[in-house]
Backbone atoms as SQL, in Angstrom:
CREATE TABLE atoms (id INTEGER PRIMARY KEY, chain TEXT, resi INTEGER, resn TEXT, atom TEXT, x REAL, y REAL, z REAL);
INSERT INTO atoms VALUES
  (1, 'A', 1, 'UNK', 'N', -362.155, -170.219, -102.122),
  (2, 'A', 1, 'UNK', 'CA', -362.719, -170.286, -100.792),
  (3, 'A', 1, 'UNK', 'C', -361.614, -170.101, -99.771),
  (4, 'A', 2, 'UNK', 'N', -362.118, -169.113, -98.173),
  (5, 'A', 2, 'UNK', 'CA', -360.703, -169.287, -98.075),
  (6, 'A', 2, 'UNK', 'C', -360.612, -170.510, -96.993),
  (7, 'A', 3, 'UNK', 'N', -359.408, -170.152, -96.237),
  (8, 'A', 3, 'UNK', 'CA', -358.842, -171.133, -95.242),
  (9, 'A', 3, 'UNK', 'C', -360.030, -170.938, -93.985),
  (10, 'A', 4, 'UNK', 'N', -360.427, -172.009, -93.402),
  (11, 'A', 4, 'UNK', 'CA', -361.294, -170.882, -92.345),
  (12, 'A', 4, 'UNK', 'C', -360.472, -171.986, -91.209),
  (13, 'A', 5, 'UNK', 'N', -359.630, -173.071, -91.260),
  (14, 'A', 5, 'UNK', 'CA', -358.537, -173.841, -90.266),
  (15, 'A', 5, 'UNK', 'C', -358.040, -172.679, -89.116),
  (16, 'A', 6, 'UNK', 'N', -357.508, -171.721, -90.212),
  (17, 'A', 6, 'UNK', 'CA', -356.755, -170.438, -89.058),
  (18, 'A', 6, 'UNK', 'C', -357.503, -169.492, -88.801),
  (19, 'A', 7, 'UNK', 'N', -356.926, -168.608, -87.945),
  (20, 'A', 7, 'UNK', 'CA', -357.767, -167.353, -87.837),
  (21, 'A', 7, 'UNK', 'C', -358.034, -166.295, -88.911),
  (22, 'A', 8, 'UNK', 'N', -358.641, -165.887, -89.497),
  (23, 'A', 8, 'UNK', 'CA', -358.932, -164.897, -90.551),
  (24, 'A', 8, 'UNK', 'C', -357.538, -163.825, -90.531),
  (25, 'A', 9, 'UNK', 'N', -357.240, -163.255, -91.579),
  (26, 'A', 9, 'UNK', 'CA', -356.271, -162.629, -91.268),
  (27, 'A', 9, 'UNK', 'C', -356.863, -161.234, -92.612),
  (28, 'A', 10, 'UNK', 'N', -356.197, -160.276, -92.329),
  (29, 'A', 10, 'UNK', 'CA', -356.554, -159.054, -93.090),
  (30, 'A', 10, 'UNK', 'C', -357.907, -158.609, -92.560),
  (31, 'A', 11, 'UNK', 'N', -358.358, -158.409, -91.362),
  (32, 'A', 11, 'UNK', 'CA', -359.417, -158.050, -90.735),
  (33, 'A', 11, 'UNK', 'C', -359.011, -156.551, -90.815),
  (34, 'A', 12, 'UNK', 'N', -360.282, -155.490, -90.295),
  (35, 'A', 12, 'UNK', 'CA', -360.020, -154.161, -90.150),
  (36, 'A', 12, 'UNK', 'C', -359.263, -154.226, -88.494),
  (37, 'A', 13, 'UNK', 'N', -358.651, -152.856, -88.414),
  (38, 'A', 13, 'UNK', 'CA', -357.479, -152.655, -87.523),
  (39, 'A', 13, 'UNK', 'C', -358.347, -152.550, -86.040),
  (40, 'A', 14, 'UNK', 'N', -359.507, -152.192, -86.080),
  (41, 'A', 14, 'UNK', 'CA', -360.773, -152.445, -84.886),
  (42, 'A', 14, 'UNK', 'C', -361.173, -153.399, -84.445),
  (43, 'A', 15, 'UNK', 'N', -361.067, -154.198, -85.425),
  (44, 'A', 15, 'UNK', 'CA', -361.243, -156.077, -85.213),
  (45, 'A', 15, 'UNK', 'C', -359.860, -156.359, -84.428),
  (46, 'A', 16, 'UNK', 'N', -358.711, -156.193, -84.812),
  (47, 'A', 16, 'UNK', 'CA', -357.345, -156.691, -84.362),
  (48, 'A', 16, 'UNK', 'C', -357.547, -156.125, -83.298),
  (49, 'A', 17, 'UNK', 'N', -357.955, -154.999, -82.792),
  (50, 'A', 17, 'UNK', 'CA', -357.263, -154.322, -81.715),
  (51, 'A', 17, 'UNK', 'C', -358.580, -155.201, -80.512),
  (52, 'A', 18, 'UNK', 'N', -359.660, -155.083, -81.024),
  (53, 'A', 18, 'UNK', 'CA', -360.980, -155.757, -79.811),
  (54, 'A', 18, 'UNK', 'C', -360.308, -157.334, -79.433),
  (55, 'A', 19, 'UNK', 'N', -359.769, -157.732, -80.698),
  (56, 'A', 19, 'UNK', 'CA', -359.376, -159.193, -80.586),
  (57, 'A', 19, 'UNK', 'C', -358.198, -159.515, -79.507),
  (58, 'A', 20, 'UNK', 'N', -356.838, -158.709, -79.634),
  (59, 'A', 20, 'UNK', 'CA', -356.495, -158.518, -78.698),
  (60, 'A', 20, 'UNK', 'C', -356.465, -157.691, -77.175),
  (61, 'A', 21, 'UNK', 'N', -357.667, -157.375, -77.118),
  (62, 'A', 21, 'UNK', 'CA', -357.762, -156.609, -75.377),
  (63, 'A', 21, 'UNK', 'C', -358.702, -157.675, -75.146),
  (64, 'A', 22, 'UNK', 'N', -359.470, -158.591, -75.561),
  (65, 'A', 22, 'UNK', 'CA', -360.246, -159.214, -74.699),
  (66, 'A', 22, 'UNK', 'C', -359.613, -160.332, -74.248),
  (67, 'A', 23, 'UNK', 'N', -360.364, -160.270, -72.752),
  (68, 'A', 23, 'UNK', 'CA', -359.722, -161.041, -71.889),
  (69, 'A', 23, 'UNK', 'C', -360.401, -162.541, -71.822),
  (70, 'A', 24, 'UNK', 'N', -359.655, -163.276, -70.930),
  (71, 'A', 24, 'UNK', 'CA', -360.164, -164.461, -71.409),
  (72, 'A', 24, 'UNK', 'C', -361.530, -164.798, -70.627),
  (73, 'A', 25, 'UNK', 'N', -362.439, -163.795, -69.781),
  (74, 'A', 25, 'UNK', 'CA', -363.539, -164.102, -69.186),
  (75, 'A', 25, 'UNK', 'C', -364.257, -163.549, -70.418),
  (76, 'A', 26, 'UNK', 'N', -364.136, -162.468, -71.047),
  (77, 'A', 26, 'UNK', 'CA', -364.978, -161.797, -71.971),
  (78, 'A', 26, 'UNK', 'C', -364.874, -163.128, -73.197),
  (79, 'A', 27, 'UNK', 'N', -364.247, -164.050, -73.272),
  (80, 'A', 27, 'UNK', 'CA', -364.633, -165.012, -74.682),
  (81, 'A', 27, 'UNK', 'C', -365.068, -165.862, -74.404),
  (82, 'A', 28, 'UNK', 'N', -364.742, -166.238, -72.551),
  (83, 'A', 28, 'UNK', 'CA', -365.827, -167.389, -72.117),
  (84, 'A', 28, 'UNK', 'C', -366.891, -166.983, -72.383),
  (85, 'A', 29, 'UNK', 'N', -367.504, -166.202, -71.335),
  (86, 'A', 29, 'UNK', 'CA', -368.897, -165.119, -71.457),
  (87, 'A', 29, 'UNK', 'C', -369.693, -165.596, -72.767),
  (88, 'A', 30, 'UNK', 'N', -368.653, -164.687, -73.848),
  (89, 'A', 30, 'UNK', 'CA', -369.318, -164.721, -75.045),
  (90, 'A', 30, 'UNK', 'C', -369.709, -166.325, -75.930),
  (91, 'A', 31, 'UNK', 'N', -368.778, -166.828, -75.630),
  (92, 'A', 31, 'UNK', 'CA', -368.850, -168.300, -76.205),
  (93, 'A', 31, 'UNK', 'C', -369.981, -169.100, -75.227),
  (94, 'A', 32, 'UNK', 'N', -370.473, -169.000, -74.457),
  (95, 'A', 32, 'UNK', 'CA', -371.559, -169.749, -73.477),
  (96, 'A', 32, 'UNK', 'C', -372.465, -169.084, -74.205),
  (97, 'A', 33, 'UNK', 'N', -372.692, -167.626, -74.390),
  (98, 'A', 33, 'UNK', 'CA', -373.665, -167.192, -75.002),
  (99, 'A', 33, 'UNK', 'C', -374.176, -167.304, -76.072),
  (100, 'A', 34, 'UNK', 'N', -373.011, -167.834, -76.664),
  (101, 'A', 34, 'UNK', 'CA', -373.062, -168.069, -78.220),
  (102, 'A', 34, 'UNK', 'C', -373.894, -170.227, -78.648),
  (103, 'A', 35, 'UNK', 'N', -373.399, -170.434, -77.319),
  (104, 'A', 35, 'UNK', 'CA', -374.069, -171.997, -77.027),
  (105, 'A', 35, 'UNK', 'C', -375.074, -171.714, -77.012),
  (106, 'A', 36, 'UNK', 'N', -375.530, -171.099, -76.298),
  (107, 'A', 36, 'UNK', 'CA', -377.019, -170.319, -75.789),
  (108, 'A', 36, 'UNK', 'C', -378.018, -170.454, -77.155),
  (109, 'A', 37, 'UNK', 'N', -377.510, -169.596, -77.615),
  (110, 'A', 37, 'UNK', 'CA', -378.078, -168.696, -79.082),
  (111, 'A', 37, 'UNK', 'C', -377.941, -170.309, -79.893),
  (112, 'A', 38, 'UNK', 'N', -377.039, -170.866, -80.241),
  (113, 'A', 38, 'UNK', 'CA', -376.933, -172.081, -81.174),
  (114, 'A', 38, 'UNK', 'C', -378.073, -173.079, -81.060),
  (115, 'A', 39, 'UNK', 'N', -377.789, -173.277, -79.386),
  (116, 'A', 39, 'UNK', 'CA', -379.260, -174.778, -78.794),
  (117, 'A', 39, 'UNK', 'C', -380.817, -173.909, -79.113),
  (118, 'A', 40, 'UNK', 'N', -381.304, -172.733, -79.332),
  (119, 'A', 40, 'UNK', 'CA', -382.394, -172.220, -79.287),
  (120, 'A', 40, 'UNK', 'C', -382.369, -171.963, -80.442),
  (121, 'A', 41, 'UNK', 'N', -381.458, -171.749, -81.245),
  (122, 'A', 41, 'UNK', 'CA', -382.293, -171.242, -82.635),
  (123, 'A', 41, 'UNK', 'C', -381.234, -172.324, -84.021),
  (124, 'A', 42, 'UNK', 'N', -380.468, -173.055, -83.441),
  (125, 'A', 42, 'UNK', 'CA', -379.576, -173.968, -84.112),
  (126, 'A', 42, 'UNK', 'C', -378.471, -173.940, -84.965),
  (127, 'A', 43, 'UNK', 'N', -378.510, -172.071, -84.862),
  (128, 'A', 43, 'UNK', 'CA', -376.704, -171.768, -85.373),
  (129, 'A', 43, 'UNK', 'C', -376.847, -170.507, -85.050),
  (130, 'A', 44, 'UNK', 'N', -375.612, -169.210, -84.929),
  (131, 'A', 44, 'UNK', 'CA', -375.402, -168.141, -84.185),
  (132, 'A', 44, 'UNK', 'C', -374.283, -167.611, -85.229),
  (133, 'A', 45, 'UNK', 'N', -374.432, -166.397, -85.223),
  (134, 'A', 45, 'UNK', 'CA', -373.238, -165.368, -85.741),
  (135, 'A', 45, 'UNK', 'C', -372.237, -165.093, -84.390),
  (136, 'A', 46, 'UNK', 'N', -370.822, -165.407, -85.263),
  (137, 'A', 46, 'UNK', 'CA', -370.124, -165.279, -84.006),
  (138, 'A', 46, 'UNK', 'C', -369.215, -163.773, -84.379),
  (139, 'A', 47, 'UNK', 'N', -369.197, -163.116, -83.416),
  (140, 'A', 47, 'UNK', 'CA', -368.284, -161.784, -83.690),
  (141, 'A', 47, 'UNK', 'C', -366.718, -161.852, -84.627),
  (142, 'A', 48, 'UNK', 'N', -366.469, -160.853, -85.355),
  (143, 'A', 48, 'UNK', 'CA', -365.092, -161.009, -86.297),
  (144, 'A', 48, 'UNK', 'C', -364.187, -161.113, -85.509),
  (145, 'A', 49, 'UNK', 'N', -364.218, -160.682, -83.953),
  (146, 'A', 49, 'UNK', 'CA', -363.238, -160.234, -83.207),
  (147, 'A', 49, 'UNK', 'C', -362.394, -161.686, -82.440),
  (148, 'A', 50, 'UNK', 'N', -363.808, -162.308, -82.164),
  (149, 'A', 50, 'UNK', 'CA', -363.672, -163.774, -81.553),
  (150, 'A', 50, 'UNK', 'C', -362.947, -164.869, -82.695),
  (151, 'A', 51, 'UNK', 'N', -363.661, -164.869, -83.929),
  (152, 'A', 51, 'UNK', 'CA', -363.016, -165.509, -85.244),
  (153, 'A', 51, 'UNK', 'C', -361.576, -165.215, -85.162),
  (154, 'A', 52, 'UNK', 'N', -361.382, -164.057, -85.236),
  (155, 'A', 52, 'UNK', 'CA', -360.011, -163.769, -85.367),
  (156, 'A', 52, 'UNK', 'C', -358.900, -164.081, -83.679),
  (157, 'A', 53, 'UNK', 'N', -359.741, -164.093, -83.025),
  (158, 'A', 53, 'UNK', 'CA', -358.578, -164.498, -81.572),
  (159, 'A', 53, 'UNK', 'C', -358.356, -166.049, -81.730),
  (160, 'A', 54, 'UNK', 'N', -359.742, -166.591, -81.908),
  (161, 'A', 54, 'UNK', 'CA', -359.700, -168.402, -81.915),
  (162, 'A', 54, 'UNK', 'C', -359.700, -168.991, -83.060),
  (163, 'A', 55, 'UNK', 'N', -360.427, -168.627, -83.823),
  (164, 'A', 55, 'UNK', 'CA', -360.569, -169.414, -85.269),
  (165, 'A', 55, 'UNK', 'C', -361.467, -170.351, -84.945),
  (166, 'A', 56, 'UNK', 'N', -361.638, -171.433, -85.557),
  (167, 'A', 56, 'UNK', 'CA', -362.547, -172.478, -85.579),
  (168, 'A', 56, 'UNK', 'C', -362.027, -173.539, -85.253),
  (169, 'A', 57, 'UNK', 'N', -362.468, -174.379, -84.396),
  (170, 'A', 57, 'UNK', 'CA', -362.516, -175.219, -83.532),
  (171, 'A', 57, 'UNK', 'C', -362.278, -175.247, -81.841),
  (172, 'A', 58, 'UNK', 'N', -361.531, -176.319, -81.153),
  (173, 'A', 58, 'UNK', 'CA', -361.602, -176.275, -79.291),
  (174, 'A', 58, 'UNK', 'C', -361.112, -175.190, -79.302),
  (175, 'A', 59, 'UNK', 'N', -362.439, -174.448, -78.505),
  (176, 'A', 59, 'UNK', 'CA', -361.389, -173.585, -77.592),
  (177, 'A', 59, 'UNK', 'C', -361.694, -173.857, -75.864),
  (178, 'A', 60, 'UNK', 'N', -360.544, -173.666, -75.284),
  (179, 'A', 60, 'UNK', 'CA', -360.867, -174.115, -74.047),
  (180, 'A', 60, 'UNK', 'C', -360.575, -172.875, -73.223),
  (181, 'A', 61, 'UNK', 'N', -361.840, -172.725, -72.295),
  (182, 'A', 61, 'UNK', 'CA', -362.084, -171.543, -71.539),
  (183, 'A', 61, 'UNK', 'C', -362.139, -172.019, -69.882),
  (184, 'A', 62, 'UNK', 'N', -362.696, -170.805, -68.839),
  (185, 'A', 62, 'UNK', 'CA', -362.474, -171.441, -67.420),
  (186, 'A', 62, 'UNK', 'C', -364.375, -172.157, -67.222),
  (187, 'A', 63, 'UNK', 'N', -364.947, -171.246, -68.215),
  (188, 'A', 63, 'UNK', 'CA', -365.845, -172.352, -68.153),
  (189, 'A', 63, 'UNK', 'C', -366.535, -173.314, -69.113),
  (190, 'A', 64, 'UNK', 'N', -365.294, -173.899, -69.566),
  (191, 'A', 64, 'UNK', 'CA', -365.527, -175.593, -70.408),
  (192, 'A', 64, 'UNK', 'C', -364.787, -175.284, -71.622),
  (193, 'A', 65, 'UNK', 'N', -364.761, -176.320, -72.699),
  (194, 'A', 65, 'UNK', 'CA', -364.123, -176.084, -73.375),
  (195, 'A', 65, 'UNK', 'C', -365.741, -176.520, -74.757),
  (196, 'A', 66, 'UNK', 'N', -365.167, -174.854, -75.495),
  (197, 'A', 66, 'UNK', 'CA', -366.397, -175.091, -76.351),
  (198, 'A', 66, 'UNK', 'C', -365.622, -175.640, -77.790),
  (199, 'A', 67, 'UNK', 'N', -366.811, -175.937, -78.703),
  (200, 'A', 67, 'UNK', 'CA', -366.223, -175.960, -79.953),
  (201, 'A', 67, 'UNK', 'C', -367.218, -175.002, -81.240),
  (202, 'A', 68, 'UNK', 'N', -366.306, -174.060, -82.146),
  (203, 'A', 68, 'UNK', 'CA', -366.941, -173.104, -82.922),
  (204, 'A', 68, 'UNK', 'C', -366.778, -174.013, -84.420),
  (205, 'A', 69, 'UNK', 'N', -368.092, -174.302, -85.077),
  (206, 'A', 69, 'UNK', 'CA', -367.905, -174.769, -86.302),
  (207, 'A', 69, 'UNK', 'C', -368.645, -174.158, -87.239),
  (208, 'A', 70, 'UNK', 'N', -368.726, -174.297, -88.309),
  (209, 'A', 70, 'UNK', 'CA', -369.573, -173.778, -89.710),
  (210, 'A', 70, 'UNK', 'C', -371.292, -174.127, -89.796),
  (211, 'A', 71, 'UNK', 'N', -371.599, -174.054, -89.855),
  (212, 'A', 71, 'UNK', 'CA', -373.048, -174.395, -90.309),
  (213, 'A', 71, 'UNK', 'C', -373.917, -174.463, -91.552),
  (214, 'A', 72, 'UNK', 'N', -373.235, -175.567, -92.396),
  (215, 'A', 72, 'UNK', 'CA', -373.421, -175.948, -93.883),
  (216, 'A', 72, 'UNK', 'C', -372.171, -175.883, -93.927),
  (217, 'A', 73, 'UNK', 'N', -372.777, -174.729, -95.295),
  (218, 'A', 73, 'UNK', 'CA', -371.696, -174.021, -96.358),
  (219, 'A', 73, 'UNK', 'C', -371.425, -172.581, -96.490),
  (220, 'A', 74, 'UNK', 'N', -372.466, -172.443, -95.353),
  (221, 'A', 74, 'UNK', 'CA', -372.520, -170.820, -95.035),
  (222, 'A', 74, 'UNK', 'C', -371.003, -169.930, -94.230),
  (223, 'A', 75, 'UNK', 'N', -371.124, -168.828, -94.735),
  (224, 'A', 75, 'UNK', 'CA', -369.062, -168.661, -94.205),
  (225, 'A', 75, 'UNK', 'C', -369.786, -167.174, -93.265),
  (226, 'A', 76, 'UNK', 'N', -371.002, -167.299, -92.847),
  (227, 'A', 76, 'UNK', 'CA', -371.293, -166.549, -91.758),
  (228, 'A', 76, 'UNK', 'C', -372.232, -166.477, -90.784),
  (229, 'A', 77, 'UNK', 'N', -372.695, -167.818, -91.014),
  (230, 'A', 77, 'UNK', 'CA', -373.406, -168.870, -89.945),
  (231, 'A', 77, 'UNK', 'C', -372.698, -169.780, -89.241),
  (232, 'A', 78, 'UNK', 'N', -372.547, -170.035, -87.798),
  (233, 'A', 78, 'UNK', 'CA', -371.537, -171.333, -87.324),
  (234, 'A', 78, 'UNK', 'C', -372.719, -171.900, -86.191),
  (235, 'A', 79, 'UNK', 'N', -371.886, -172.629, -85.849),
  (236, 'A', 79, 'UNK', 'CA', -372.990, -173.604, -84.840),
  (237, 'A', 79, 'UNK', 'C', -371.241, -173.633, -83.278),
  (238, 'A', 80, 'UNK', 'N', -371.816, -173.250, -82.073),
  (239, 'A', 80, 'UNK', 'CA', -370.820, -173.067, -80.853),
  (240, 'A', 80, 'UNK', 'C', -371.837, -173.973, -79.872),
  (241, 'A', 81, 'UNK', 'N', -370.924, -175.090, -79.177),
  (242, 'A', 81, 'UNK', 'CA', -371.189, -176.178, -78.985),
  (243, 'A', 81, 'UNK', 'C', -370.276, -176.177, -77.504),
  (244, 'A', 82, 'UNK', 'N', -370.515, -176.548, -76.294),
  (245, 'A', 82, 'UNK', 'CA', -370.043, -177.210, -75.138),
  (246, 'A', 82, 'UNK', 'C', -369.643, -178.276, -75.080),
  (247, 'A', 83, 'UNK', 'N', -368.424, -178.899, -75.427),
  (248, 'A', 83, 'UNK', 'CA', -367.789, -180.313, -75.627),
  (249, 'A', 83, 'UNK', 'C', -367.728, -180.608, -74.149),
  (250, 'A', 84, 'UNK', 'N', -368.247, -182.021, -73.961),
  (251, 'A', 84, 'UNK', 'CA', -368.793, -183.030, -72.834),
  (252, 'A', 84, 'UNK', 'C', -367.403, -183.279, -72.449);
């Protein structure tokens, strides 16, 4: 099983490259959206690109600081959460 603590590593070179040009409004954005998607349907696929910039757990953005976790045992289901 692997590590999922860090960021994924050995991604395709399209993943690395999206991972680094996005800016830090484009992962807020996406991570609110991804709250969004979690509270309505109770877990969300999160992009390879985002996995690979943050990895799993706080990330703190300009708007809030979310948290990205697993959902079970599933390694492509997570649950993205707005920490109070």
């Amino acid at each position: 099983m692997k590590n999922l603590l860090h960021p994924p590593t050995g991604r395709s070179a399209a993943t690395k490259k999206a991972a680094e040009e996005a800016t830090h409004d484009q992962i807020a954005y996406t991570l609110r959206s991804l709250a969004g998607d979690t509270k309505k349907y109770g877990r969300t696929h999160v992009p390879a690109w985002l996995l690979h910039r943050c990895g799993l757990g706080e990330v703190e953005t300009t708007l809030g600081t979310y948290h990205i976790g697993m959902f079970g045992r599933s390694l492509s289901k997570f649950k993205v959460k707005l920490c109070k």
